[in-house]
C-alpha positions in Angstrom: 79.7 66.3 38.4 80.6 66.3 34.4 83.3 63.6 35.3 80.9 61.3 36.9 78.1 61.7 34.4 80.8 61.1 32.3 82.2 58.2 33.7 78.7 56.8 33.9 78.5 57.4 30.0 81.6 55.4 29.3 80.3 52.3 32.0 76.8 52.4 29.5 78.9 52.5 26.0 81.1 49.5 27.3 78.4 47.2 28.7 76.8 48.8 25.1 80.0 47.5 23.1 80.0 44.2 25.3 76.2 43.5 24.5 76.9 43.8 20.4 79.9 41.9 20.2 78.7 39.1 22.4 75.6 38.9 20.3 77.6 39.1 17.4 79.4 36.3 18.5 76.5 33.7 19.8 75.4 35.2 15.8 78.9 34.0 14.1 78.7 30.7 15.9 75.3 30.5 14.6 76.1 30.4 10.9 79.7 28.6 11.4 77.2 25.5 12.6 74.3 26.4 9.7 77.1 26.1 7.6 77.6 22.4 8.2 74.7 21.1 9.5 71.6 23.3 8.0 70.5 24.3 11.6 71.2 27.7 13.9 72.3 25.5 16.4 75.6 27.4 18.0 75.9 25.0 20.8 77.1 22.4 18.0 80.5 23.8 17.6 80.9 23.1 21.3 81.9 19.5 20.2 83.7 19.8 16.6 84.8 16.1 17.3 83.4 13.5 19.2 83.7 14.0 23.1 85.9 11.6 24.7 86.3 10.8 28.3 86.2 8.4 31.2 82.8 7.4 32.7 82.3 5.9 36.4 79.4 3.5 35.2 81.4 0.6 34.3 83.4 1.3 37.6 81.5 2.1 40.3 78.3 2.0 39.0 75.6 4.6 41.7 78.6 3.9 44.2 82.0 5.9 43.0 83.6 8.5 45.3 86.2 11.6 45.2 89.2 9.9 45.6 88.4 7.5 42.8 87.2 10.5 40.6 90.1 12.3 41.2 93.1 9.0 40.5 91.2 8.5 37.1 91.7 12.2 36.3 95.4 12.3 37.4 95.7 9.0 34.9 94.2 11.2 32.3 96.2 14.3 32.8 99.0 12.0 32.4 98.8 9.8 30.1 95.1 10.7 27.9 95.2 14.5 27.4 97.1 15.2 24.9 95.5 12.5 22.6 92.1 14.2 22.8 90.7 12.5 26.1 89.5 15.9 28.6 85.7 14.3 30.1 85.5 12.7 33.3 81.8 12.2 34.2 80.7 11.2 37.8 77.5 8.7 36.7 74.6 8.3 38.2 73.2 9.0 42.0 75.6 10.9 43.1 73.4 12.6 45.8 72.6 9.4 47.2 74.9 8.6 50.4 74.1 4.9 51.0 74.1 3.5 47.6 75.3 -0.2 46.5 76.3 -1.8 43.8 74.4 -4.4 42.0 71.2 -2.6 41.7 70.4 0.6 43.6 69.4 1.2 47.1 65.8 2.0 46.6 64.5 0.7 50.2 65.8 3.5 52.2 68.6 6.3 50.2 69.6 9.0 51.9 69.1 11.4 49.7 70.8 15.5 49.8 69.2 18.3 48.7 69.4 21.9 49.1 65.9 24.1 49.5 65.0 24.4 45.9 64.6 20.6 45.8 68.2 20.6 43.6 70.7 17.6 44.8 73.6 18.3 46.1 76.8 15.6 46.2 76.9 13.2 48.8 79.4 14.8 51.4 80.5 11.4 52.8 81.2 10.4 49.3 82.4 13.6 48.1 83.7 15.5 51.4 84.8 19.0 48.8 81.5 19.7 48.7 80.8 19.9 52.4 79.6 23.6 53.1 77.5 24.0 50.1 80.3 23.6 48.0 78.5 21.2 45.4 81.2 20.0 42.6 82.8 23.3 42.4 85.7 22.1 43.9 86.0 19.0 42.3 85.6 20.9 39.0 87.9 23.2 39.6 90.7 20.3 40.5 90.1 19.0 37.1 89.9 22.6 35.3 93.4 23.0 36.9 94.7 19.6 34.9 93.4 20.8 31.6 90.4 18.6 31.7 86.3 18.9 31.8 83.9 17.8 34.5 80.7 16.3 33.5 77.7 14.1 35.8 75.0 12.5 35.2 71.4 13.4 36.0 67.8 11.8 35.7 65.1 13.7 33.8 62.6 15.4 35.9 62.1 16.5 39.1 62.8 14.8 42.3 60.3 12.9 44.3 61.6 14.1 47.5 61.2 17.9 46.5 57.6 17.2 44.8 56.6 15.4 48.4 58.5 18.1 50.5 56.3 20.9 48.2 59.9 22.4 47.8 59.8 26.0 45.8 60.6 26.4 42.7 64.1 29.2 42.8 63.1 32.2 41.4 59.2 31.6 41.1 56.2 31.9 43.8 55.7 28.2 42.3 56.8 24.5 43.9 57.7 21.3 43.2 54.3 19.9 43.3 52.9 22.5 40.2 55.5 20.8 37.8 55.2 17.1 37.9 52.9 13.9 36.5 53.0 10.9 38.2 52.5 9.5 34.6 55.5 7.9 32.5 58.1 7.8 35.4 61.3 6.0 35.2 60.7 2.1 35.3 64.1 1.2 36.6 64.4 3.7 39.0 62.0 5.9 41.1 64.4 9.2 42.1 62.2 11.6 39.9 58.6 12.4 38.2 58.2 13.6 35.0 57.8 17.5 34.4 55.5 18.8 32.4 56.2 21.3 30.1 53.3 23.5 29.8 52.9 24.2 33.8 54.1 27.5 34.9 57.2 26.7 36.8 58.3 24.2 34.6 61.5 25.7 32.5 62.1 27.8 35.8 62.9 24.4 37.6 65.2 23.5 34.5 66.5 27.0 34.7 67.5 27.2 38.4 69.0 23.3 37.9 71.3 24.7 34.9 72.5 27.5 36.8 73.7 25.7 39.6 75.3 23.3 37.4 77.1 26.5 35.7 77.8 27.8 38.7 79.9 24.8 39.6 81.9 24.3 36.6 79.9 21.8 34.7 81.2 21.3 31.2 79.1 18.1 30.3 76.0 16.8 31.1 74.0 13.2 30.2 70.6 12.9 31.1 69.1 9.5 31.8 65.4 8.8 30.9 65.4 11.1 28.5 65.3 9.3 24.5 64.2 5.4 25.5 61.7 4.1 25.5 59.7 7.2 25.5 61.7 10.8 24.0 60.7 13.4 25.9 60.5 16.0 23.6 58.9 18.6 26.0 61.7 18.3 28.3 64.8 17.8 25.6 63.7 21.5 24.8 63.9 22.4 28.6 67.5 21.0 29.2 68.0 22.8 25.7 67.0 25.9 26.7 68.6 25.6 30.5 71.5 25.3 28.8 71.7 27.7 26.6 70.5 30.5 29.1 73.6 30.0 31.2 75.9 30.7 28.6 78.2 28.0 29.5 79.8 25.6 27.0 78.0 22.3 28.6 77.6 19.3 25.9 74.4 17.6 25.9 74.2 13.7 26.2 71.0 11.9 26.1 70.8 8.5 27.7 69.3 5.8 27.3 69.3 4.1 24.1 68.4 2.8 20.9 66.7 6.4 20.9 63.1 6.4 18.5 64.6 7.0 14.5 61.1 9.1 14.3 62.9 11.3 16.8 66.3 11.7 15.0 66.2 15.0 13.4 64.7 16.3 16.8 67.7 15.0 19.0 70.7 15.9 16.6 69.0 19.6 16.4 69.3 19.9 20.6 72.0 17.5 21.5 75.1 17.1 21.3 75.2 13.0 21.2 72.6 10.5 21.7 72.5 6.7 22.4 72.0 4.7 19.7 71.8 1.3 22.0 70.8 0.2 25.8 74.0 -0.7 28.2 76.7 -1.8 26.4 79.1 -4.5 28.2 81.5 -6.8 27.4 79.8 -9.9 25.5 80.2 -10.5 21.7 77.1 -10.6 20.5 77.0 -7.0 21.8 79.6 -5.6 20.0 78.3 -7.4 16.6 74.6 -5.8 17.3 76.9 -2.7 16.6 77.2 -3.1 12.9 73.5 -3.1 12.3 73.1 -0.6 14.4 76.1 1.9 13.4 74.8 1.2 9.7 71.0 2.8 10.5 72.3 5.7 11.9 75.0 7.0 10.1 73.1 9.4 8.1 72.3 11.1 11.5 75.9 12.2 12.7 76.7 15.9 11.8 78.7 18.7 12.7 78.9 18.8 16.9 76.1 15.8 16.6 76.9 12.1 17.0 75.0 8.9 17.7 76.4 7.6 20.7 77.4 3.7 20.7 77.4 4.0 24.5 80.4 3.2 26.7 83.5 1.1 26.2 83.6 -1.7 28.9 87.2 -1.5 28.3 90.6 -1.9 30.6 89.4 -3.2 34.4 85.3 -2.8 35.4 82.9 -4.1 37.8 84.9 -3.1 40.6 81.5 -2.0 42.2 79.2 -1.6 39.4 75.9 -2.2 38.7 75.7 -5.6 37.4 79.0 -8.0 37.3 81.9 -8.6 39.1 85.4 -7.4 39.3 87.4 -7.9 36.4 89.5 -7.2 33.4 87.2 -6.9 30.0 86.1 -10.1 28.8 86.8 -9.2 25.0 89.3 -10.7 23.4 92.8 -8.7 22.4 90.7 -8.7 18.8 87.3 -8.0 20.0 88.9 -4.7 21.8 90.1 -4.0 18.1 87.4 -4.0 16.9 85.2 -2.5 19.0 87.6 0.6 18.9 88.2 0.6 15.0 83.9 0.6 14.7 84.1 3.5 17.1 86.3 5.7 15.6 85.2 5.0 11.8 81.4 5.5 12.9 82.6 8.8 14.5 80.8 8.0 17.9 82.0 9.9 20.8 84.5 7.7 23.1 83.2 7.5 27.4 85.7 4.6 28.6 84.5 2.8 31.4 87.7 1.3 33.2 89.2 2.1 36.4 92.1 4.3 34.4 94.8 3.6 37.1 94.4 -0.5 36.6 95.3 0.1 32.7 97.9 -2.5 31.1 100.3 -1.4 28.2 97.7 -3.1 26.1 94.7 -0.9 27.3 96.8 2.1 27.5 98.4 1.5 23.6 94.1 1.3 22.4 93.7 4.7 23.7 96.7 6.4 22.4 97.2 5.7 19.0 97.0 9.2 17.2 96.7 7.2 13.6 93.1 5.9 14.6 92.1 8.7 16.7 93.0 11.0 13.6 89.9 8.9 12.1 87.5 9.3 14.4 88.3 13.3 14.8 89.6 14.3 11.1 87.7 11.8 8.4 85.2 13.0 7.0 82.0 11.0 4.3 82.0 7.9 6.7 80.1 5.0 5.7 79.6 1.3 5.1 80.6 -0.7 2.3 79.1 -3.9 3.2 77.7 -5.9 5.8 77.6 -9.6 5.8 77.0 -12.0 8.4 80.4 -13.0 8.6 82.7 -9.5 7.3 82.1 -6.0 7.3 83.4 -3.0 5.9 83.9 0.9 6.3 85.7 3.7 4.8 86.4 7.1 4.9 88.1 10.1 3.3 91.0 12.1 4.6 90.0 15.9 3.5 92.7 17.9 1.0 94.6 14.3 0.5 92.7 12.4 -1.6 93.6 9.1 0.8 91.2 7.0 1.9 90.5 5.0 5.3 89.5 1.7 5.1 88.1 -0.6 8.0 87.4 -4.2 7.4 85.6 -6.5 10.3 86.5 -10.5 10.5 82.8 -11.2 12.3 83.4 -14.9 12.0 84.6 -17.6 14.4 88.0 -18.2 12.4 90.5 -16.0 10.7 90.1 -15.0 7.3 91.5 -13.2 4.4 88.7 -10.4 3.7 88.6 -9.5 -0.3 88.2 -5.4 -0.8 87.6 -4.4 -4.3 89.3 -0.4 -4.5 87.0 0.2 -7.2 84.5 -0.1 -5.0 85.7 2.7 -2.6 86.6 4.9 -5.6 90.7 4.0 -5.9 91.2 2.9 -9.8 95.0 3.4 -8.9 98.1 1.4 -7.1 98.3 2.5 -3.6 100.3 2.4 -0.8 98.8 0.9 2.4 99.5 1.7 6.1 98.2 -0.8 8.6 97.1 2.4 11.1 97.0 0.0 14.1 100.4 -0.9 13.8 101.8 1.9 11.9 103.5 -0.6 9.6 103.4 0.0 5.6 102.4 -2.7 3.2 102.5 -4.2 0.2 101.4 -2.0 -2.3 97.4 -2.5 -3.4 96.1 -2.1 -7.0 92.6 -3.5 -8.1 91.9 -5.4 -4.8 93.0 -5.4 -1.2 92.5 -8.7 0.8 93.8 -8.4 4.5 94.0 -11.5 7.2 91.6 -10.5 9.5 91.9 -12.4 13.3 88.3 -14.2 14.3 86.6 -11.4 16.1 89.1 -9.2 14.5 89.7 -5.7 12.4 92.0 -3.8 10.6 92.3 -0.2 9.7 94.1 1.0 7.2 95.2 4.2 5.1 95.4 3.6 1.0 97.3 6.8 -0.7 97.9 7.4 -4.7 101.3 5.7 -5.7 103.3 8.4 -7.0 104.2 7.3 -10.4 
């Protein structure tokens, strides 16, 4: 008898032991994230650098299927992982079996949904989950390759479960206690608002979260959420959701620009927000960028970026939403640029092309580690000018004392684009590395003044002469 009591007394000291050191832990992570962004947020240091991954929006639009899913995650095992790419997030309506492209299939979508009023993966589009499998196994293919799994979801709750009077997991409570008719999704009709206060609400949340855990999920972005009403009520549901299940999922809230009166409120409970609505592949898109990128770079922090949306990069529209098949319609310079903005900005990186239709060119944006290292290792981003016709950014590179530069040719023609170093700090001669192309320079003292394409940019590192 002694040995079992004792026995029983060493099970209670270990889950003891287990208790403390995991709450000492979740405390640690606490105030390694207060340390660099004022706020107890833990769940920050679950993205030290901007996520990057691939995204089936630009794709496949509500229409993308295993097989796809899984040849853009070999692609990235293979050629992306080991320059920082590990997301690949299956976009919207995945539950929905007869979806199209070109809009959604509203008229008459077969929706799947297990008896909580959750949904489950299509089966004829994803045919792992068969059995009640949900994304588990998909999840766990990609797990195996070193990568993440993420999905989409809508806000809310669906209609389906609020008309079917579906219970609520875990609670005496249903579907139909939870939701308002008022402020649902414009653009497409899958879900009603929930409303905080009712009993039942954060349970839904709850029981949604763990499901997700349960399956693997390692990122999240939920659509309806920040534009063009925030919904700060439910934010804090997904936030707590989260949290609860104790699983490293990064938060992403869709759509954009998100309200500025709600900035401090989204980089406290996300992880990255959208800063814009659907981004494509049109010029006057990408320029839109500087204006915005300048208003909300005093948002990013540690583990919390503004989102610039997708790149409509490499080979999209195969079935999307809107547009046709195709290869991008930016210019070789326009890609450029649209990459260099990223990365000095600091927004996270989704890339929306089919993977497996990449050309050298494509493959060769993605890959170089001298501009990634920008967008994961500088540090005081911001601005120096911008003009209608030129732009400029710049950056340190901590313990060196070198500086990133990024200028922006916005015009219709090339042009030499005049820097003065003064202006970024450097009172020296310098050495300059053109980052794209890896190639060194001629020396820069007092001014820099690169020949920018039309449409074009150039990054480049400026270090102290040795004397």
């Amino acid at each position: 008898m002694r040995s079992v009591i004792n026995r029983k007394s060493q099970i209670k000291t270990s889950a003891l032991f287990a208790l403390v050191l995991c709450g000492s832990q979740i405390l640690s992570a606490q105030q390694s994230s207060r340390k660099e962004d004022n706020t107890p947020r833990y769940f920050h240091a679950w993205a030290p650098t901007p996520p990057m991954g691939w995204n089936s929006w630009d794709c496949f639009g509500p229409t993308v299927t295993e097989a796809e899913v899984k040849a853009n995650a070999d692609y990235m095992a293979a050629h992306l992982r080991d320059y920082g790419w590990q997301y690949i997030v299956v976009d919207i309506r995945w539950y929905v079996a007869n979806d199209k492209a070109h809009g959604y299939n509203e008229k008459d979508p077969q929706y799947n949904m297990d008896e909580w009023g959750r949904f489950q993966p299509a089966v004829n589009r994803f045919p792992s989950a068969a059995g009640g499998e949900g994304f588990k196994p998909l999840a766990d293919y990609l797990h195996k390759k070193g990568l993440k799994f993420g999905i989409h979801i809508m806000r809310g709750v669906p209609v389906e479960a609020v008309k079917k009077n579906l219970p609520i997991k875990g609670t005496t409570k249903t579907a139909g206690d939870i939701f308002s008719e008022k402020d649902q999704c414009k653009w497409l009709h899958d879900m009603y608002t929930v409303l905080p206060d009712k009993e039942g609400a954060q349970e839904y949340y709850n029981a949604l979260f763990e499901m997700y855990a349960s399956w693997g999920l390692d990122f999240v972005k939920v659509d309806d959420l920040s534009s063009p009403i925030y919904f700060a009520g439910e934010v804090e549901m997904i936030r707590k959701a989260i949290d609860r299940t104790g699983r490293k999922i990064v938060l992403s809230t869709s759509p954009g620009e998100t309200p500025m009166a709600h900035a401090e409120h989204v980089k406290q409970h996300a992880n990255m927000w959208r800063t814009v609505g659907d981004f494509w592949d049109n010029w006057k898109q990408l320029k839109e960028h500087f204006e915005v990128f300048d208003r909300w770079n005093k948002w990013r922090s540690y583990g919390a970026y503004p989102d610039g949306d997708m790149l409509p990069l490499g080979r999209i529209g195969i079935r999307a939403e809107r547009g046709n098949p195709r290869m991008t319609t930016f210019t070789k310079d326009e890609q450029i640029t649209l990459m260099t903005l990223w990365c000095i900005f600091k927004s996270p990186l989704m890339f929306g092309g089919n993977l497996p239709d990449n050309d050298d060119f494509t493959l060769s944006l993605l890959t170089n580690k001298n501009v990634l290292a920008v967008l994961n290792k500088s540090t005081n981003n911001r601005p120096l000018f911008n003009e209608a016709t030129k732009a400029a950014w710049t950056a340190d590179e901590p313990g060196t004392g070198a500086k990133y530069l990024a200028v922006f040719n916005k015009a219709d023609n090339p042009s030499a684009i005049e820097i003065s170093l003064q202006d970024i700090g450097l009172n020296s001669t310098y050495t300059v590395t053109d980052l794209w192309s890896g190639k060194k320079l001629d020396n820069a003292s007092g001014k820099f003044a690169p020949a920018i394409n039309a449409h074009g940019a150039g990054l480049y590192k400026l270090v102290m002469k040795k004397q």
